[in-house]
C-alpha positions as CSV (number, residue, x, y, z in Angstrom):
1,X,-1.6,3.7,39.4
2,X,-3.3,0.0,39.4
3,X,-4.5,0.5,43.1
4,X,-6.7,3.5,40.9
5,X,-7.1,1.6,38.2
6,X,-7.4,-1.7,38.2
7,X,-8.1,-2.4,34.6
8,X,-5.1,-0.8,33.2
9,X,-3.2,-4.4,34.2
10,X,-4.8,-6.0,30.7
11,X,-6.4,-3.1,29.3
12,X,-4.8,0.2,27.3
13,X,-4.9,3.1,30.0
14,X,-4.9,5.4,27.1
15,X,-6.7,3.4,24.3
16,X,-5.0,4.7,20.8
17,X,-7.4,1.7,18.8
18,X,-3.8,0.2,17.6
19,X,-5.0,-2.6,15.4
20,X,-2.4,-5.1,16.6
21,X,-0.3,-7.4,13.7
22,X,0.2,-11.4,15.5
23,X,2.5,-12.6,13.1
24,X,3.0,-15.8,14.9
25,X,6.8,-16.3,13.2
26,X,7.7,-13.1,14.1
27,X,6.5,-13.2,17.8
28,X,8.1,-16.3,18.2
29,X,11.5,-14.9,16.8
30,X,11.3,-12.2,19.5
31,X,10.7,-14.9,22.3
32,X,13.1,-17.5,21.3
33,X,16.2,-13.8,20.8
34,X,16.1,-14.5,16.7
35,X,15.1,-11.7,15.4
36,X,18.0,-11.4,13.3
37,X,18.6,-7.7,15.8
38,X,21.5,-8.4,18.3
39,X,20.9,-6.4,21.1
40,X,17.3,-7.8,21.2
41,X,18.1,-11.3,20.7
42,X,20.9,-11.0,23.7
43,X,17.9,-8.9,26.0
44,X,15.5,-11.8,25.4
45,X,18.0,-14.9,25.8
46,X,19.2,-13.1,28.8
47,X,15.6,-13.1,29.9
48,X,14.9,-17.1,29.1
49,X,18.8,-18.2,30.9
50,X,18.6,-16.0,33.8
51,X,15.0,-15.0,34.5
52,X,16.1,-11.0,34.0
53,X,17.4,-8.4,31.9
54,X,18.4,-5.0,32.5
55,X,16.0,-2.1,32.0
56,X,17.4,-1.3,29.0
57,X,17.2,-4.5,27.2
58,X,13.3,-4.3,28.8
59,X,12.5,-1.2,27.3
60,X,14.1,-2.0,24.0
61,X,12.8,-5.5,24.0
62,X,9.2,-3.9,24.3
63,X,10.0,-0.9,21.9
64,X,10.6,-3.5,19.5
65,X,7.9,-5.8,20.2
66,X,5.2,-3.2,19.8
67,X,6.7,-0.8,17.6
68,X,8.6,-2.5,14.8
69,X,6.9,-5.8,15.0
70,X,3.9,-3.9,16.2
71,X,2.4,-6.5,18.4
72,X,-0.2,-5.8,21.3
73,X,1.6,-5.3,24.5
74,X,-0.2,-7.9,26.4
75,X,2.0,-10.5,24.2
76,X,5.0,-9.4,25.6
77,X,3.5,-8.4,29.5
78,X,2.3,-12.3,29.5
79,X,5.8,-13.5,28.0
80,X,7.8,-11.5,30.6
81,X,5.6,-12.1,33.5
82,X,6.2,-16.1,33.1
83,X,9.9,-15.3,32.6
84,X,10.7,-12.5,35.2
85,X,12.3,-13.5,38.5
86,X,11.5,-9.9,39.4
87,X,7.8,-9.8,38.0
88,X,5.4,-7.8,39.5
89,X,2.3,-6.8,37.9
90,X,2.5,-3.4,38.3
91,X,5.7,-2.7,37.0
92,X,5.9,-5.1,34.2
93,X,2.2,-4.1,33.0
94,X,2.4,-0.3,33.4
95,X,6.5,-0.9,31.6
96,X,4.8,-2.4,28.5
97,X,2.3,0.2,28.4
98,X,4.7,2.8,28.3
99,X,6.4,1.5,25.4
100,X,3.5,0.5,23.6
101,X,2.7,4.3,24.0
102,X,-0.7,2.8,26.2
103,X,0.2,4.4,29.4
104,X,1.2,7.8,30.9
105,X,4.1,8.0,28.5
106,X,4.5,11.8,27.1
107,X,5.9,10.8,23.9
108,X,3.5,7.4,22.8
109,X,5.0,7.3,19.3
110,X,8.9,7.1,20.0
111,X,10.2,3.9,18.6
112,X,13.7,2.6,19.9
113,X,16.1,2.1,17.0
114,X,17.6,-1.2,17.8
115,X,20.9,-0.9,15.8
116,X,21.5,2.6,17.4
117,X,20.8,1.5,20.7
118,X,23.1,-1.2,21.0
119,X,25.9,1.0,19.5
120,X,24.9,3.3,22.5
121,X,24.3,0.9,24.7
122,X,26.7,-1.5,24.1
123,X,29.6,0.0,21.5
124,X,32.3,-3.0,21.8
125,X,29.5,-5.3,21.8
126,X,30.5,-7.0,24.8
127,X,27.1,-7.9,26.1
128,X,25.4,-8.9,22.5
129,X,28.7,-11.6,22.3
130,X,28.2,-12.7,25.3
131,X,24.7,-14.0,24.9
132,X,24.4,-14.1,20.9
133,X,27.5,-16.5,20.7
134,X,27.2,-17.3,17.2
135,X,28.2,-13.2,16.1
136,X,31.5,-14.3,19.0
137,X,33.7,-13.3,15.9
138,X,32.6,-10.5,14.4
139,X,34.6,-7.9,15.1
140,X,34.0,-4.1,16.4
141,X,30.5,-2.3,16.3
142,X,29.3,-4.3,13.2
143,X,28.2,-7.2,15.6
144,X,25.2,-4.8,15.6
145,X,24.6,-5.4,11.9
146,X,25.4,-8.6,11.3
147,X,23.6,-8.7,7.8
148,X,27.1,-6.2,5.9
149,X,29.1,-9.0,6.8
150,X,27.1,-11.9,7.2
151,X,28.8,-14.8,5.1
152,X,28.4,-18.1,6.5
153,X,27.1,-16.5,10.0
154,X,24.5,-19.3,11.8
155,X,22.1,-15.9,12.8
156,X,19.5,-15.1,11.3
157,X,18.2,-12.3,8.8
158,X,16.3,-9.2,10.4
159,X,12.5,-10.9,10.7
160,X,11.8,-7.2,9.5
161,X,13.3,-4.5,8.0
162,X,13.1,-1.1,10.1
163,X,12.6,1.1,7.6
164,X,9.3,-0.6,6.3
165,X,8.0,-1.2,10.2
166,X,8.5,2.5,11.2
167,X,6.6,3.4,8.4
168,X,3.8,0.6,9.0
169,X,4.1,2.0,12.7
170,X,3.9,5.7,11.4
171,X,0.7,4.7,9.4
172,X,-1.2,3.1,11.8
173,X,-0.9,5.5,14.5
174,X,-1.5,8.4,11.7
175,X,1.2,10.1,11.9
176,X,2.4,9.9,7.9
């Protein structure tokens, strides 16, 4: 697809004119895997310790980035790209776009549930323990909301509350 069009590396293949939040706390929650959502924050330490993450935590990592936070894609592509052992323009560019909803994707508005994909994804919650040590003890699928039983828990609160971003989300892309 790049070797056709080359400006779809930086630029929105399908342009949607998303007028992009940068709330630089937020961003920086995502980056740093405090985001106060498990599986996320697990995806994107995994990313900073080893240099990869499965596709999975990729696609949610970027589902989240630029649909709940709502952040331009190129945030994350740059982030990723400085981070990836496996980064290659074309697949980490054309990736974000695709869960932006920028690129070829058939379905530009789908927005990945965080707390229902890590009970999917990850229903004992081996993999969010394993890399969000602090949540080590709590037991069963509510590692995946930490917030019902959070009592002297060192993680942090959701930076946003999903209800309120898929509605933002839903707003700006006209679809309320």
């Amino acid at each position: 697809m790049l070797a056709a069009r080359h400006d779809a590396s930086w630029s929105d293949y399908r342009p949607r004119q998303d007028r992009w939040r940068s709330d630089e706390d937020e961003i920086t929650a995502w980056k740093t895997g405090r985001t106060g959502y498990p599986v996320v924050d697990a995806a994107m330490r995994q990313l900073a310790h080893e240099g990869w993450m499965h596709n999975r935590g990729r696609l949610l990592a970027a589902s989240f980035l630029t649909k709940t936070l709502y952040v331009d894609w190129r945030v994350g592509a740059r982030h990723f790209l400085e981070l990836l052992v496996d980064g290659d323009i074309a697949n980490n560019q054309l990736n974000w776009q695709w869960a932006a909803g920028t690129g070829t994707d058939t379905r530009p508005n789908r927005v990945l549930n965080p707390v229902t994909q890590g009970k999917r994804y990850d229903p004992h919650g081996d993999y969010v323990r394993r890399w969000v040590p602090e949540l080590a003890e709590v037991k069963g699928s509510a590692v995946h909301e930490p917030w019902k039983v959070k009592d002297s828990l060192d993680y942090p609160d959701p930076v946003v509350d999903l209800g309120e971003a898929r509605a933002r989300f839903e707003k700006a892309r006209g679809l309320d």
